[in-house]
C-alpha positions as CSV (number, residue, x, y, z in Angstrom):
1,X,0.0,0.0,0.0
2,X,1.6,3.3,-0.8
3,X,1.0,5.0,2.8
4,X,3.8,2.6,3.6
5,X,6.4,4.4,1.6
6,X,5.9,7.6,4.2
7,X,8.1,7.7,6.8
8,X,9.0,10.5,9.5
9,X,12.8,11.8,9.1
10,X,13.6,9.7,11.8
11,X,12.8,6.6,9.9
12,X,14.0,7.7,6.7
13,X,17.4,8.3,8.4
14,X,17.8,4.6,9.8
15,X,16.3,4.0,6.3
16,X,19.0,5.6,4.2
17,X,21.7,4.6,6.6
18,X,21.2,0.4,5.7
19,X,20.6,1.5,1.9
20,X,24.2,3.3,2.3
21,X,25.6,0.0,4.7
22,X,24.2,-2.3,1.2
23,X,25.9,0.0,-1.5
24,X,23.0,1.8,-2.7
25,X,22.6,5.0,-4.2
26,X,20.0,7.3,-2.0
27,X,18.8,9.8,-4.3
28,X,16.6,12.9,-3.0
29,X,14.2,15.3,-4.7
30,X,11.8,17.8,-2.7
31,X,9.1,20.2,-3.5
32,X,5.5,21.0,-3.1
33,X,3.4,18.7,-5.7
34,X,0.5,20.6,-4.8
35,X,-1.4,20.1,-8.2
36,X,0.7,17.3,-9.8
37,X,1.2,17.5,-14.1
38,X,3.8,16.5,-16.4
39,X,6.5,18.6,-15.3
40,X,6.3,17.0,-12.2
41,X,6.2,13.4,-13.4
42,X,9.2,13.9,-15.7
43,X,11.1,15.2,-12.8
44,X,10.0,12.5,-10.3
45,X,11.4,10.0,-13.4
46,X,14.5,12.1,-13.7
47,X,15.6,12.0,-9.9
48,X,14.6,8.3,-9.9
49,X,17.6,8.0,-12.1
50,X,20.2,9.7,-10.6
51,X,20.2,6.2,-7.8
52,X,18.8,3.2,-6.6
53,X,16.4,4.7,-4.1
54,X,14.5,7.5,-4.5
55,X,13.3,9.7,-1.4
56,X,10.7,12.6,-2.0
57,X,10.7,15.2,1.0
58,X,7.8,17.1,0.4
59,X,7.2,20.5,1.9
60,X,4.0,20.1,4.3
61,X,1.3,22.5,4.6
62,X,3.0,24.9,6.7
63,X,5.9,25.1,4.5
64,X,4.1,25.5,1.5
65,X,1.9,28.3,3.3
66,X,4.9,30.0,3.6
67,X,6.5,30.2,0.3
68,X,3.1,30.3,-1.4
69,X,1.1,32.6,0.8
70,X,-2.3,32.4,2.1
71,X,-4.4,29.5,-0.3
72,X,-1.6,27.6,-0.7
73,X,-1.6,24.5,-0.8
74,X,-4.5,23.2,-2.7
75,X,-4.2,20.1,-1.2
76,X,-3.2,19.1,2.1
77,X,0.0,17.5,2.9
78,X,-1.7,14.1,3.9
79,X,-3.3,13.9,0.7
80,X,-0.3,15.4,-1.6
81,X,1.8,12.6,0.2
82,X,-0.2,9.9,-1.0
83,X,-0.3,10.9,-4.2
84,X,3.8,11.0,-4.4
85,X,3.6,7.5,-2.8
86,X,1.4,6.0,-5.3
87,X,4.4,6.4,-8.0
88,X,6.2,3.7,-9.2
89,X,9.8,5.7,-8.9
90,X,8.6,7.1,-5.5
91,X,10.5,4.7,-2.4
92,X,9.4,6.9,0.2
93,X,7.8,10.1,1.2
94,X,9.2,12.4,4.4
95,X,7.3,15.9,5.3
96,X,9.4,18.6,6.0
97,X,8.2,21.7,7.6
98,X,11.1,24.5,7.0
99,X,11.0,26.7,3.8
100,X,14.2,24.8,2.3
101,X,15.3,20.8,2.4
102,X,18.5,22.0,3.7
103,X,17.7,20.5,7.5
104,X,16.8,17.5,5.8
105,X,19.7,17.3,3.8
106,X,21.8,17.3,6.8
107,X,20.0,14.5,8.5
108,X,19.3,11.9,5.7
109,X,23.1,12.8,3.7
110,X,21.6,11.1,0.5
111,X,24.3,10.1,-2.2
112,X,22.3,13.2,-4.8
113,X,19.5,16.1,-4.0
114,X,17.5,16.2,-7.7
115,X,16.4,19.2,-8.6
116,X,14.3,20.4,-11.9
117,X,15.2,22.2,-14.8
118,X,13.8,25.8,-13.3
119,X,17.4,25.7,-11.4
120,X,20.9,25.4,-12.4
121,X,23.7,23.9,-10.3
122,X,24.7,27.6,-9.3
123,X,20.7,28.9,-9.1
124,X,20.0,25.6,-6.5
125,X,19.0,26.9,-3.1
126,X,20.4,24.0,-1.4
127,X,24.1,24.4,-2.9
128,X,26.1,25.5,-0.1
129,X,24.7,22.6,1.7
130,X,25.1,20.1,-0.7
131,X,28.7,21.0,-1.5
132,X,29.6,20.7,2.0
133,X,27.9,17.3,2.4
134,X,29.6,16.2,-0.5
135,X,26.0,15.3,-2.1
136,X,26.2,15.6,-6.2
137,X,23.1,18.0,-6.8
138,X,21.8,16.9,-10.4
139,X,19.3,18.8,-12.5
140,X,16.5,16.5,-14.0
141,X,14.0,16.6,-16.0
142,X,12.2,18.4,-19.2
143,X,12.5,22.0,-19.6
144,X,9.6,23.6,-17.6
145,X,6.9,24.3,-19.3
146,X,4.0,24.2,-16.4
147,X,3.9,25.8,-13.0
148,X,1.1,24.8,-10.4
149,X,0.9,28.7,-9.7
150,X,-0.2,29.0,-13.7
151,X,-2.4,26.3,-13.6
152,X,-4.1,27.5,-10.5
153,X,-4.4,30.9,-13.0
154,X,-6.1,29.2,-16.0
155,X,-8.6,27.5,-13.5
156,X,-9.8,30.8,-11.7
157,X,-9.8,32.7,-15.2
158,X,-12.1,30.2,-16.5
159,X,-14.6,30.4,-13.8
């Protein structure tokens, strides 16, 4: 069932730490998924790539409220975890509550953070973290053509 693949940070760390102890690659990608589309999937497939396991952290409703504003998100965290979890590529799902992964980062030390084609390897939030951990930070995906913020636009405009 896919509500098994969501696990606190505490078991995601004792989680990463026997992939690591078996030789596998721990790969991480994070965001909101608040209205999942194509841009999404293709960067879900491309981080899935980059190792053998792949972690989604997923901002929760807090964190989202924050960087979004007030209406944000569209769906709750509960629901916008499940969703992730029902992916084939998706191993497992942990909430995170600040605005960046960096926290996260520190706790889980996966082998690559993912991250989509709206950043470059110098534009990624998360660098100054990553380079310190020694995690590879690895741009996947198609070029972004979709945003949830302009699909939440065409809705209301059609209304």
């Amino acid at each position: 069932m896919a509500h098994l693949k969501i696990k606190s940070a505490d078991e995601m760390r004792r989680i990463v730490e026997q992939l690591k102890a078996e030789n596998k690659t721990v790969a991480l990608a994070n965001g909101c998924f608040d209205i999942i589309h194509g841009g999404h999937v293709s960067y879900l497939r491309g981080a899935a790539e980059t190792g053998d396991t792949l972690i989604v952290a997923l901002n929760s409703d807090v964190s989202v409220r924050g960087l979004k504003g007030e209406g944000r998100p569209i769906l709750p965290e509960v629901e916008r975890a499940e969703i992730l979890a029902a992916f084939e590529m998706v191993d497992y799902v942990v909430l995170f509550d600040e605005p960046s992964v960096d926290a996260l980062l520190e706790k889980l030390l996966p082998d690559v953070h993912a991250k989509g084609t709206d950043y470059t390897s110098d534009s990624v939030p998360e660098r100054a973290t990553n380079d310190r951990l020694g995690i590879r930070t690895a741009i996947v995906g198609a070029p972004k053509q979709n945003a949830t913020r302009g699909i939440i636009s065409r809705i209301q405009n059609e209304k």
